[in-house]
N, C-alpha and C positions, 0 to 999 in steps of 0.2 A: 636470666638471673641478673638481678639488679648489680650494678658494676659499686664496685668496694671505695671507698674514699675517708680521708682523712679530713676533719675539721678541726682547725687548729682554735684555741679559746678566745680568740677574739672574734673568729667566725662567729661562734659560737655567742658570745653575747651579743653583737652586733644583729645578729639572726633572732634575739631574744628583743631588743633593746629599740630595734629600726625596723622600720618595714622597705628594705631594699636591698640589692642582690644577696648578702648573709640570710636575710630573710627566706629568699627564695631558697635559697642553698636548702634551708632546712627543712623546706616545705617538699622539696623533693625527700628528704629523706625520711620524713612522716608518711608519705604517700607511698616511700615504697619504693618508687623511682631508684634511688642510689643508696645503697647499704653504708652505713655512718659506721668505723670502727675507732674505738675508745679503748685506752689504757686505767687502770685504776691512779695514775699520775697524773693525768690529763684532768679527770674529772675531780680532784685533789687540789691544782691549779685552778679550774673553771669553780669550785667553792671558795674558796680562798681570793678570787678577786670579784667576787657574785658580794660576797661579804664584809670586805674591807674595800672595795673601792667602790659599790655601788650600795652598799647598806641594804641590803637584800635579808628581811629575818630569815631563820633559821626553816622556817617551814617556806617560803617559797624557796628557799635553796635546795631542801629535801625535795620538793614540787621537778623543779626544775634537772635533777640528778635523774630522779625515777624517770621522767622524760627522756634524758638523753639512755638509758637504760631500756626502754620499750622501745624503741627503733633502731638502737645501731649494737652493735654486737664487741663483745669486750676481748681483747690478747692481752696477754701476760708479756710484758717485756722484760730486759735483763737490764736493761740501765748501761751495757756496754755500747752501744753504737756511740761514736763522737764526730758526727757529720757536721752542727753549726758550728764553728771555732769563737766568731762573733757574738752567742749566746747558745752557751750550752744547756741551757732550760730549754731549748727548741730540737735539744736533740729526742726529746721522749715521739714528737709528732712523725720526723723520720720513721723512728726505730717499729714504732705500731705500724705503719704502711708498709715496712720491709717485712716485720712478722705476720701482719693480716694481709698479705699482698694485692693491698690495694692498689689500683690503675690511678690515683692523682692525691696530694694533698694539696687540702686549699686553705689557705692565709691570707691574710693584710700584714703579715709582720713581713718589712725587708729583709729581713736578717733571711728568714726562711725565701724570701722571693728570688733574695740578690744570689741565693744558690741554683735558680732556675729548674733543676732539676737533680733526686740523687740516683745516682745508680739509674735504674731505667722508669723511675716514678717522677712525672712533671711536678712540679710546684707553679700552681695557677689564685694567682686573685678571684674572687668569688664571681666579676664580670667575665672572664676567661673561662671559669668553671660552669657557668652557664651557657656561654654560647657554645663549648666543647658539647656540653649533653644534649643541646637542639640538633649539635650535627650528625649526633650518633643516629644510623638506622635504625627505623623504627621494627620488631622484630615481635609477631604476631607467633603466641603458643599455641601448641593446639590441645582440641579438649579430646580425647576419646569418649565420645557417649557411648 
């Protein structure tokens, strides 16, 4: 079972925007490789700066929403967790990794780095989050014919 992870919105455009480790981030989770879990606040967030700070029209923003919508899987959060004190707009990416219990969320924002980890979910930059997933074993299903 592909292991659960959080991508924070600048993953998330950087992986849209660049072709390097964000990139890669997302190429794993198109493939399959790691389960991408998403808030309707997050992807609220990731429109909202798709549009006003990259001038992204409205139809590749819809493009780009449906996308993150076919490979990572949606939780409902409550808006109560207040884990980043330094930006509380970074508390929604905790709060979906503690409700979808996910194994890592991954960022470029310090705010979320400089807390390392919460509770028992790391916080890893997209370089870390890639050499983490090269070291997991590789773990072969079987098929009953």
């Amino acid at each position: 079972m592909p292991e659960r992870v959080v991508f924070d919105t600048n993953v998330m455009i950087f992986g849209l925007l660049r072709r390097g480790k964000a990139y890669q981030c997302l190429l794993l989770a198109r493939s399959s490789v790691v389960r991408p879990l998403y808030c309707p606040e997050m992807l609220a967030e990731l429109s909202e700066k798709l549009r006003h700070k990259f001038g992204f029209s409205e139809n590749h923003i819809r493009a780009v929403v449906y996308e993150v919508r076919r490979f990572a899987k949606r939780v409902e959060i409550s808006g109560m967790i207040k884990a980043v004190a330094a930006d509380p707009d970074d508390d929604k990416f905790v709060e979906c990794a503690l409700v979808g219990k996910a194994k890592v969320i991954v960022s470029g924002d310090h705010h979320l780095l400089d807390l390392g980890q919460y509770e028992d979910i790391p916080i890893m930059n997209p370089a870390e989050f890639i050499a983490w997933i090269a070291s997991l074993p590789i773990t072969e299903e079987t098929n009953d014919y």
